[in-house]
C-alpha positions in Angstrom: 77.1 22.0 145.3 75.9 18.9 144.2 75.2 16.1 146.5 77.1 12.9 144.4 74.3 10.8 146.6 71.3 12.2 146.2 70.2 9.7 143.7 71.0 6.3 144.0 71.7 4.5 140.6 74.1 2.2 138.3 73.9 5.2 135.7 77.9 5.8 134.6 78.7 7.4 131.9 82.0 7.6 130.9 82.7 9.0 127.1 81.3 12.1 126.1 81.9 10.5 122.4 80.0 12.9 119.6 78.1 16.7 119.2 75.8 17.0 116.5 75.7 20.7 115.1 73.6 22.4 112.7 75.3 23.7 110.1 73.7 25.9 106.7 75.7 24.2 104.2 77.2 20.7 104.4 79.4 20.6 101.8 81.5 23.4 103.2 81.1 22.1 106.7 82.5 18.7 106.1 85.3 20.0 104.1 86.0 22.7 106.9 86.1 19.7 109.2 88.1 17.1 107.2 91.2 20.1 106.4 91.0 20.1 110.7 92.3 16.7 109.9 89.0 14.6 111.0 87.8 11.3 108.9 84.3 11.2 107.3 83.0 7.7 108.4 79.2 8.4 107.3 78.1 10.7 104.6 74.6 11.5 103.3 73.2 13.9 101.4 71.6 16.0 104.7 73.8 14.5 107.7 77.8 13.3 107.9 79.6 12.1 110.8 83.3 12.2 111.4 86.1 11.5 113.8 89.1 13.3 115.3 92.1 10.7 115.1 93.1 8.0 117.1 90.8 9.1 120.4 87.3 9.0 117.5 85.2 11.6 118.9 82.8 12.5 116.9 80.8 15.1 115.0 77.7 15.3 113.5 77.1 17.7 111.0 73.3 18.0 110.3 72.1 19.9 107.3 69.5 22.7 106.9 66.9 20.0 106.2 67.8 17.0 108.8 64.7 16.3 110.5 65.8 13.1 112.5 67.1 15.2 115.6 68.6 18.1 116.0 71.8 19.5 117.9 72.5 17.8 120.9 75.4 15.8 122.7 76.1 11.9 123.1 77.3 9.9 125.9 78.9 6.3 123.8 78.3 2.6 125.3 80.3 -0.4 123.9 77.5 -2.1 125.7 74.2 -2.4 124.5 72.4 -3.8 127.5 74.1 -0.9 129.6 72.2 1.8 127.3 69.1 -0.4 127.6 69.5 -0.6 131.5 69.9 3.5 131.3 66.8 3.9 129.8 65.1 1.9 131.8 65.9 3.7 134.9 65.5 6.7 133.6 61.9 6.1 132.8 61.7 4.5 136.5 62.8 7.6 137.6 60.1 9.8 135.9 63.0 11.4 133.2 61.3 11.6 130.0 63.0 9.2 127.3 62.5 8.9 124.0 62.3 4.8 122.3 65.7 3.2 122.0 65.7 2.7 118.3 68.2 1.1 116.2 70.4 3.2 113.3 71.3 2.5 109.5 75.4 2.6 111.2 75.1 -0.3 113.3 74.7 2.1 116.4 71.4 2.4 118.6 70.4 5.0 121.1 67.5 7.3 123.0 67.5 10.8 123.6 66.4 12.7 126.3 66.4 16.6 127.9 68.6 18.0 131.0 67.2 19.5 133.4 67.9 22.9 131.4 66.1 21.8 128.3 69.3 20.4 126.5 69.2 17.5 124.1 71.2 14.5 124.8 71.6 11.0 123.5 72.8 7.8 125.4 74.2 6.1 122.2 75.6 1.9 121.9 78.7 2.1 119.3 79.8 -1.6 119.1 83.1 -2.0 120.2 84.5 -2.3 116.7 83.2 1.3 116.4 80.2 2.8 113.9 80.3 0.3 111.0 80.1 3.6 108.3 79.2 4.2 105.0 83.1 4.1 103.5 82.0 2.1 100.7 79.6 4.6 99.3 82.2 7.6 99.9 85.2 5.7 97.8 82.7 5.1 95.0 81.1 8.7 94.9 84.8 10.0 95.2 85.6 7.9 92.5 
C-alpha cells in the first residue's frame, strides 16, 4: 500500500490527456483511428495527433522513423507555470527531468521515467486546446 504522505508536494495531476504509440505504418493507423470516430488535429509526414470527441483525449501516432520521443503517456496542464513548477520539484527531488521545451502546436512539456522505466510527459495545452495544423490538412485534402 502506498503511503498518500510519504512525499510532501503541490504535484497534482489531474488529466491523463494523450498516449503516444508506435505504429509501422501511419497512413493506415490514422485512418484506423479517424473510422473510430477521432479528429486529426496535427498531421505530419512521421507523427499525427488526434482526439476522441467532446472529452479530447488524445493520441499520438508516431511513425517508424519519429525520433523526437517515443511511446509514452501525458499528464495535460492548462497552466504553464504549474508544469514549470512540476519540473522544478521534480529536479529538487532528485527525479531525472528532461528540459521543458516548447512545441511547433503551441503546447510545451518535459519528459521523464517512473520508477519502472516508463516514459511520461507533463505537457501545458493552453486552455483553448493544441492550436493544430487544420490548415495544412484542408489544403492537402483538397
Amino acid at each position: 500500500m502506498v503511503n498518500q504522505n510519504s512525499q510532501q508536494n503541490s504535484i497534482n495531476v489531474r488529466r491523463l490527456g494523450h498516449i503516444a504509440i508506435r505504429v509501422e505504418d501511419i497512413e493506415r493507423a490514422k485512418s484506423f483511428y479517424m473510422n473510430l470516430g477521432m479528429n486529426l488535429l496535427w498531421d505530419d509526414n512521421d507523427w499525427c495527433y488526434l482526439e476522441a470527441g467532446s472529452s479530447k483525449d488524445g493520441l499520438a501516432l508516431l511513425g517508424p522513423n519519429y525520433k523526437a520521443a517515443g511511446p509514452h503517456f501525458a499528464f495535460h496542464f492548462h497552466d504553464r507555470a504549474e508544469v514549470e513548477n512540476i519540473h522544478s520539484q521534480l529536479n529538487e527531488q532528485g527525479v531525472q527531468v528532461g528540459t521543458l521545451h516548447d512545441h511547433r502546436d503551441g503546447t510545451a512539456s518535459f519528459y521523464l521515467r517512473d520508477p519502472d522505466g516508463n516514459w511520461l510527459e507533463m505537457l501545458y495545452q493552453p486552455p483553448n486546446g493544441i492550436t493544430g495544423n487544420r490548415d495544412q490538412i484542408k489544403k492537402s485534402l483538397e
